[in-house]
TITIVEX-794799 format. One record per atom (N, C-alpha, C): residue number from 0; atom name; x, y, z. Coordinates in nm, 2 decimals, decimal comma. Atoms other than C-alpha are relative to their C-alpha. Layout:
% TITIVEX-794799
REC  nr atom     c1     c2     c3
REC NUM   CA      X      Y      Z
...
This chain:
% TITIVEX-794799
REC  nr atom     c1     c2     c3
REC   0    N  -0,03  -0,14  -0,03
REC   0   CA   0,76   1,11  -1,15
REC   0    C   0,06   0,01   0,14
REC   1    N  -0,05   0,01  -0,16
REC   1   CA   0,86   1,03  -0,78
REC   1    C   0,12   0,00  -0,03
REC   2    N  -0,14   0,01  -0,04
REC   2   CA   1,20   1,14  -0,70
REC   2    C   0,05   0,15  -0,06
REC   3    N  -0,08  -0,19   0,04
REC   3   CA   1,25   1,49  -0,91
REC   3    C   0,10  -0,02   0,01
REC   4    N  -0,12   0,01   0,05
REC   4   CA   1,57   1,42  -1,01
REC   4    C   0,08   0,06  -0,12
REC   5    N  -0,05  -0,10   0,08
REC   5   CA   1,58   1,56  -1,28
REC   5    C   0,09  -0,06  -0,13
REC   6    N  -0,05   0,09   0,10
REC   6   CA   1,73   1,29  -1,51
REC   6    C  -0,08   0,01  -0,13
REC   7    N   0,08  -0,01   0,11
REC   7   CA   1,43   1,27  -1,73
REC   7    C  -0,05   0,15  -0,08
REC   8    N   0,01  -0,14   0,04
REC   8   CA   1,45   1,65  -1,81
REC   8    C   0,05   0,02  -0,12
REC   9    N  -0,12  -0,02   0,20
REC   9   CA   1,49   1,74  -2,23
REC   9    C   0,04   0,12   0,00
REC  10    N  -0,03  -0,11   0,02
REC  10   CA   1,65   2,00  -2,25
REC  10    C  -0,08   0,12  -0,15
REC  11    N   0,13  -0,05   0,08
REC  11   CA   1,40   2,30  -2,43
REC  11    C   0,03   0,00  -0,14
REC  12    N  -0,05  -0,05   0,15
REC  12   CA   1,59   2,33  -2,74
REC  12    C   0,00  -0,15  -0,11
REC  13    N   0,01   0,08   0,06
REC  13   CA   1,52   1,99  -2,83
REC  13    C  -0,16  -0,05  -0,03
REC  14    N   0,16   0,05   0,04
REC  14   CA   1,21   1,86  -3,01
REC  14    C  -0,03  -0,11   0,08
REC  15    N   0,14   0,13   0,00
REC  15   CA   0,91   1,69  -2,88
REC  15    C  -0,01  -0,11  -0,07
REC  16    N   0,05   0,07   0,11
REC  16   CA   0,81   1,37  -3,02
REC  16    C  -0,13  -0,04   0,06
REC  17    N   0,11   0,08  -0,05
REC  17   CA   0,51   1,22  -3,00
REC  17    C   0,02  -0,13   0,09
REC  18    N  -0,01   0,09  -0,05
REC  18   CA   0,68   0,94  -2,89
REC  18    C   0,05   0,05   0,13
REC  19    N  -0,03  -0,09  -0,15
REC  19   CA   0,81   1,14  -2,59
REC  19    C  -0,13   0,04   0,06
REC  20    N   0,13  -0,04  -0,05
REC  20   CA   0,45   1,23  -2,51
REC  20    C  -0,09  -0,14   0,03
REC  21    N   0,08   0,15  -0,05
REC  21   CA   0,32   0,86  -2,53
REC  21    C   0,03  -0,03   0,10
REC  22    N  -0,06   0,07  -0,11
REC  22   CA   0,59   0,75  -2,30
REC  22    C  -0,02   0,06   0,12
REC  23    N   0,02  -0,04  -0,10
REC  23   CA   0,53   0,98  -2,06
REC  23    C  -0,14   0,00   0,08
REC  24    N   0,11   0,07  -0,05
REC  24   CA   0,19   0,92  -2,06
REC  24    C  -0,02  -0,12   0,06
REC  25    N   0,00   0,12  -0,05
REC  25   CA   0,23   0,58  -2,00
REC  25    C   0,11  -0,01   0,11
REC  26    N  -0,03   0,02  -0,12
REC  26   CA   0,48   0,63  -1,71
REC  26    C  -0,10   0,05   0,09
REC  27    N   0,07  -0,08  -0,03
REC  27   CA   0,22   0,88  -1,59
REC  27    C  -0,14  -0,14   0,06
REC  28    N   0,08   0,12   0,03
REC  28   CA   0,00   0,56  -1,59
REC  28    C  -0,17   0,03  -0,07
REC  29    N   0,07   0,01   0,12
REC  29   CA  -0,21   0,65  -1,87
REC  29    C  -0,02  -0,14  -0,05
REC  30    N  -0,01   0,11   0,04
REC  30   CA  -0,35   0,36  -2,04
REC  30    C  -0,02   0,03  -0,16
REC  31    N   0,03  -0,03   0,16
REC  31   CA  -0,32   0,38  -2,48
REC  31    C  -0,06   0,08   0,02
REC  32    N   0,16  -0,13   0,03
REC  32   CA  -0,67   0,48  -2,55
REC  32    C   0,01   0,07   0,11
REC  33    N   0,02  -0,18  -0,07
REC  33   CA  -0,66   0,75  -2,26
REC  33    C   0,07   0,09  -0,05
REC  34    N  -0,06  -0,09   0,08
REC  34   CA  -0,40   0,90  -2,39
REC  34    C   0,00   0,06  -0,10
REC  35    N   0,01  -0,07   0,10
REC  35   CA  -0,48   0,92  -2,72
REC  35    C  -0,17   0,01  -0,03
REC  36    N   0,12  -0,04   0,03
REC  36   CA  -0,82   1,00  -2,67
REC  36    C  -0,04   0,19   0,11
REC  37    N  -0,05  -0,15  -0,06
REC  37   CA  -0,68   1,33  -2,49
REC  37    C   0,05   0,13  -0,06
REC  38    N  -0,06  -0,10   0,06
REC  38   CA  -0,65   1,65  -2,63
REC  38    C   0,17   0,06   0,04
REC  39    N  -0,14  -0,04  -0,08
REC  39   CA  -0,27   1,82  -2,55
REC  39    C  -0,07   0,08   0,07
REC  40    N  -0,06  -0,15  -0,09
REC  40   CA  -0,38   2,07  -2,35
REC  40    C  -0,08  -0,11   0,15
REC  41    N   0,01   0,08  -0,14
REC  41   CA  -0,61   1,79  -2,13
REC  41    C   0,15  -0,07   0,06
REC  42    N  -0,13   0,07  -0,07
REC  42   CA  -0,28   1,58  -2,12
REC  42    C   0,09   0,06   0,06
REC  43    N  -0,10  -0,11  -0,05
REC  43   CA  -0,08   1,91  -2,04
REC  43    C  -0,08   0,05   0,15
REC  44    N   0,10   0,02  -0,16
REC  44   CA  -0,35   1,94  -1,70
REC  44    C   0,02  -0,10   0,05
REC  45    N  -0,03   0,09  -0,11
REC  45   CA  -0,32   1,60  -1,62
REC  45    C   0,11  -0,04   0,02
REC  46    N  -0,20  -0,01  -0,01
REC  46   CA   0,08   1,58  -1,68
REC  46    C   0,02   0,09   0,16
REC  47    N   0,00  -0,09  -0,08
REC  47   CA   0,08   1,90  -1,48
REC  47    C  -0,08  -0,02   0,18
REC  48    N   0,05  -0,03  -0,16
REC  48   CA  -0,17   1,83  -1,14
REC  48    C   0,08  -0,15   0,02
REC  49    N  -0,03   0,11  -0,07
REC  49   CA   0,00   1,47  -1,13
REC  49    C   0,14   0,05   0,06
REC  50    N  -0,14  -0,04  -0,09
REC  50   CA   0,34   1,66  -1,08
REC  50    C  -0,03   0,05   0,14
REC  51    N  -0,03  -0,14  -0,14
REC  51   CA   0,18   1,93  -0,82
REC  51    C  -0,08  -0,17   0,11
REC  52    N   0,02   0,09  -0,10
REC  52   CA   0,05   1,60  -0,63
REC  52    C   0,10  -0,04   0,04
REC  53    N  -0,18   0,08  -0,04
REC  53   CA   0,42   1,43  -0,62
REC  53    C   0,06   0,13   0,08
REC  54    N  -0,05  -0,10  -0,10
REC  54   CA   0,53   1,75  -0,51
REC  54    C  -0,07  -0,01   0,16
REC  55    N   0,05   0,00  -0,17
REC  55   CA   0,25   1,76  -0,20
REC  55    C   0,04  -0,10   0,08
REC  56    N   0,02   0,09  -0,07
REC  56   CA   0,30   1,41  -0,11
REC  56    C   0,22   0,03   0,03
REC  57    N  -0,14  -0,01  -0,06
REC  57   CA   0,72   1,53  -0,08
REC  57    C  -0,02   0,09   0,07
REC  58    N  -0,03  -0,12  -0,15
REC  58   CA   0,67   1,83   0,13
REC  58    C  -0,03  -0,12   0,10
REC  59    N   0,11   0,09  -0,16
REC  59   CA   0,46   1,56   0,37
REC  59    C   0,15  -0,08   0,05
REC  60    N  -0,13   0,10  -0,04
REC  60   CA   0,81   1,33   0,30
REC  60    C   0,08   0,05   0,05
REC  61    N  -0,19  -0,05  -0,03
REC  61   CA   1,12   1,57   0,32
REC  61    C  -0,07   0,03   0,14
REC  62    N   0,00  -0,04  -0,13
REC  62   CA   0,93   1,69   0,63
REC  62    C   0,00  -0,09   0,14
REC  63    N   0,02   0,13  -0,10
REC  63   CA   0,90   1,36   0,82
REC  63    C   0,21  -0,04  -0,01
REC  64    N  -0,17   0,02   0,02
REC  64   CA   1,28   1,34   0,66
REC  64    C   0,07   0,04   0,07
REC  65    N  -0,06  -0,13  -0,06
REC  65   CA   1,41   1,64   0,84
REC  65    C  -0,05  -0,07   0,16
REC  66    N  -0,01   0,02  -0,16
REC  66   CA   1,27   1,54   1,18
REC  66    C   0,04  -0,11   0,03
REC  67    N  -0,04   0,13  -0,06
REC  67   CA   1,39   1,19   1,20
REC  67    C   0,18   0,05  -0,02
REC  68    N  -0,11  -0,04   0,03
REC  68   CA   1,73   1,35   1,08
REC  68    C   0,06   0,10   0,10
REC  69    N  -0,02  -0,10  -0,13
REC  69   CA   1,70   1,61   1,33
REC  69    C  -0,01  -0,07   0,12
REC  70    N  -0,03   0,05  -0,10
REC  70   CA   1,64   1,37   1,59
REC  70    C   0,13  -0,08   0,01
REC  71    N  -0,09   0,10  -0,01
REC  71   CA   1,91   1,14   1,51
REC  71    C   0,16   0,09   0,04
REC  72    N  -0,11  -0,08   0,03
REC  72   CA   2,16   1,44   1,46
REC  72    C   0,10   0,01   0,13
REC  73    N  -0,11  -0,08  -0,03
REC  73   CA   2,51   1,52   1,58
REC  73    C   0,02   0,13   0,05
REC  74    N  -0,03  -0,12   0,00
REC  74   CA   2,49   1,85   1,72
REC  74    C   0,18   0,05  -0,02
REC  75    N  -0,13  -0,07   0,01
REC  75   CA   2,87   1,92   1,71
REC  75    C   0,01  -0,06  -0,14
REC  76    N   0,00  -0,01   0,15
REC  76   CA   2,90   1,76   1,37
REC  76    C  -0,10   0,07  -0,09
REC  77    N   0,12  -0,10   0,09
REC  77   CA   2,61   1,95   1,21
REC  77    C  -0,10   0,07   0,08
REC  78    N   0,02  -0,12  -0,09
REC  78   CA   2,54   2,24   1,41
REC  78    C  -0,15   0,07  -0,03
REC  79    N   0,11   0,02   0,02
REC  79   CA   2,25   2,33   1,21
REC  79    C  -0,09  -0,08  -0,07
REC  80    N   0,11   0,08   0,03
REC  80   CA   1,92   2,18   1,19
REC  80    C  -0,02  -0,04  -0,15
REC  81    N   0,01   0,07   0,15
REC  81   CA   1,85   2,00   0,88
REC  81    C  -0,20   0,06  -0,02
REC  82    N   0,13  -0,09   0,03
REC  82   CA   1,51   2,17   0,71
REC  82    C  -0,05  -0,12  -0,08
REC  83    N   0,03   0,03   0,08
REC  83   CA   1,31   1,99   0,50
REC  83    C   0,03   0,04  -0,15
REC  84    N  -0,08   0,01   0,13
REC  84   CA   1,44   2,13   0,17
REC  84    C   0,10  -0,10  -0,01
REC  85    N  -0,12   0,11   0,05
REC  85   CA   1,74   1,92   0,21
REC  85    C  -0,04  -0,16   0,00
REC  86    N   0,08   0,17   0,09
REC  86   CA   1,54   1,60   0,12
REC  86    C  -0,08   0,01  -0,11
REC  87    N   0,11  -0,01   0,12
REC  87   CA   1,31   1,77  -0,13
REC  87    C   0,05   0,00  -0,12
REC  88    N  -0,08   0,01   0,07
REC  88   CA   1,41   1,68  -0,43
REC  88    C  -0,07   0,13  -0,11
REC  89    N   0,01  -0,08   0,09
REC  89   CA   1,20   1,95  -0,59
REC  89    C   0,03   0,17   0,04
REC  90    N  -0,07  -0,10  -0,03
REC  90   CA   1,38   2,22  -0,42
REC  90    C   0,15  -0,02  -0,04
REC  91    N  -0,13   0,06   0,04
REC  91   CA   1,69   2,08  -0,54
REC  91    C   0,05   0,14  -0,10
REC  92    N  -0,08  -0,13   0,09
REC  92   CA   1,94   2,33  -0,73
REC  92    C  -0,04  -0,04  -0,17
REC  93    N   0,01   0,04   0,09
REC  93   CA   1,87   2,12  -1,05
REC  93    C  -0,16   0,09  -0,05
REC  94    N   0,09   0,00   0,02
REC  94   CA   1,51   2,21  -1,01
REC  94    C  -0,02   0,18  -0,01
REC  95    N  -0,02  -0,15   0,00
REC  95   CA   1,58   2,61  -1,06
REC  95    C  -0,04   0,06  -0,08
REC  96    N   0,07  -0,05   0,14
REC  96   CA   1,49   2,63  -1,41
REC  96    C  -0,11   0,05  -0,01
REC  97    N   0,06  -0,10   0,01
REC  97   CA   1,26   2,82  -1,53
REC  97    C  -0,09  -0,10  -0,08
REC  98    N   0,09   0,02   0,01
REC  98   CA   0,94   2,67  -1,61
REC  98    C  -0,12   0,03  -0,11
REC  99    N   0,13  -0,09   0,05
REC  99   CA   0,79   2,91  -1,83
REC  99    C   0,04  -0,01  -0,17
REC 100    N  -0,05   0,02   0,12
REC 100   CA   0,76   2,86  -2,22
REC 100    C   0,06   0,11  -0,07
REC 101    N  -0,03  -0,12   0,05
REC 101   CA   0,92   3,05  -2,45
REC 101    C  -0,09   0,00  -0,15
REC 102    N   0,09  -0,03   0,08
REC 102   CA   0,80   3,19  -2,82
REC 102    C   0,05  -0,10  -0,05
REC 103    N  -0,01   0,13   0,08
REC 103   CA   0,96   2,87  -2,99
REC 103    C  -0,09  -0,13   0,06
REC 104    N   0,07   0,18  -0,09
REC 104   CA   0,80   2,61  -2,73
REC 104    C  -0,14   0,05  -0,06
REC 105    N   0,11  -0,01   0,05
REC 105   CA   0,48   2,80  -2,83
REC 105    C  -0,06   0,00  -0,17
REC 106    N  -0,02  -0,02   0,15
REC 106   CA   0,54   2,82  -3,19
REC 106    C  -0,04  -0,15  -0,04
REC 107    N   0,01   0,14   0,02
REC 107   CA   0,60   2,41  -3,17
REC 107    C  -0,12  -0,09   0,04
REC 108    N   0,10   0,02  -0,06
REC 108   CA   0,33   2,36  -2,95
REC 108    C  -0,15   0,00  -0,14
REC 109    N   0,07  -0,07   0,09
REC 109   CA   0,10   2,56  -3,20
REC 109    C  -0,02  -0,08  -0,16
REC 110    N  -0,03   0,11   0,13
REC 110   CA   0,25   2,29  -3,51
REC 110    C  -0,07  -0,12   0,05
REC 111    N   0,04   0,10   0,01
REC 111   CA   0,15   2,00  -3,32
REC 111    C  -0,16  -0,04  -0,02
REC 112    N   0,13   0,10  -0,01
REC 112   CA  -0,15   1,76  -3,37
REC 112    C  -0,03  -0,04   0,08
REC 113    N   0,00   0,07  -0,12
REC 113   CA  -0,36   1,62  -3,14
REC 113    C   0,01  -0,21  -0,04
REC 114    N  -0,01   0,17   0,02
REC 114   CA  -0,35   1,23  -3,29
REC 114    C   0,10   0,00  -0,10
REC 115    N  -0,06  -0,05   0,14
REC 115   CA  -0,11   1,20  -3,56
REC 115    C  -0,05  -0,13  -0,11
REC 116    N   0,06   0,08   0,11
REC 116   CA  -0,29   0,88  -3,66
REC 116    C  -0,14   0,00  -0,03
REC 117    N   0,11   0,04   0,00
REC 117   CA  -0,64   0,99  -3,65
REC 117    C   0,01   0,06  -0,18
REC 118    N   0,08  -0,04   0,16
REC 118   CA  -0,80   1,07  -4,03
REC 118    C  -0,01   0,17  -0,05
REC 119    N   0,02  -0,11   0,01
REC 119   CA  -0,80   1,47  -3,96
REC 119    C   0,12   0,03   0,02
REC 120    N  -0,10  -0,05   0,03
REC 120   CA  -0,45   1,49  -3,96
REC 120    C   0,11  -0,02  -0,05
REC 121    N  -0,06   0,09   0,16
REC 121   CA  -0,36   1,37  -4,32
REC 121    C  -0,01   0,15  -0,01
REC 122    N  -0,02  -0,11   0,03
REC 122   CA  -0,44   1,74  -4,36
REC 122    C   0,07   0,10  -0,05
């Protein structure tokens, strides 16, 4: 997750897979069985505080970024101060989107399973 870049972003209109949820798990550093011994909405908590941690641990970076940037700086070439947003990659213009589900993401949500190979969801 380190970097917010924004590469790994699906765009909303495209389906989930499970295998999109494994994998992310396992970059997430999930191991198998934790993951699939996790309901979605645990995995959707721990998906979610591991981001708002990567986020804390970049305010602490772009800010250390910005002052070695500001020390090093050119005043006549870049007149103003460099802020910490301009290292944060989760203030980034990419990162603008909107966050919030719509009635399809909940609709889909709503269809999925929590295992799709456990025995209760032959169903």
């Amino acid at each position: 997750m380190s970097g917010g870049d924004g590469d790994d972003v699906v765009p909303s209109n495209s389906p989930t897979t499970w295998a999109d949820l494994y994998s992310t798990g396992l970059s997430l550093g999930l191991r198998p069985n934790e993951f699939w011994d996790m309901t979605f909405m645990e995995f959707a908590a721990f998906s979610r505080g591991t981001r708002d941690a990567d986020r804390r641990m970049w305010n602490h970076t772009s800010t250390i970024m910005a002052m070695i940037a500001n020390v090093n700086r050119d005043r006549k070439r870049q007149p103003r101060p460099y802020r910490s947003d301009d290292f944060h990659p989760y203030t980034q213009d990419h990162q603008s989107q909107s966050n919030e589900l719509t009635e399809q993401d909940l609709q889909n949500i709503a269809s999925w399973r929590v295992n799709p190979s456990s025995p209760s969801s032959s169903d």
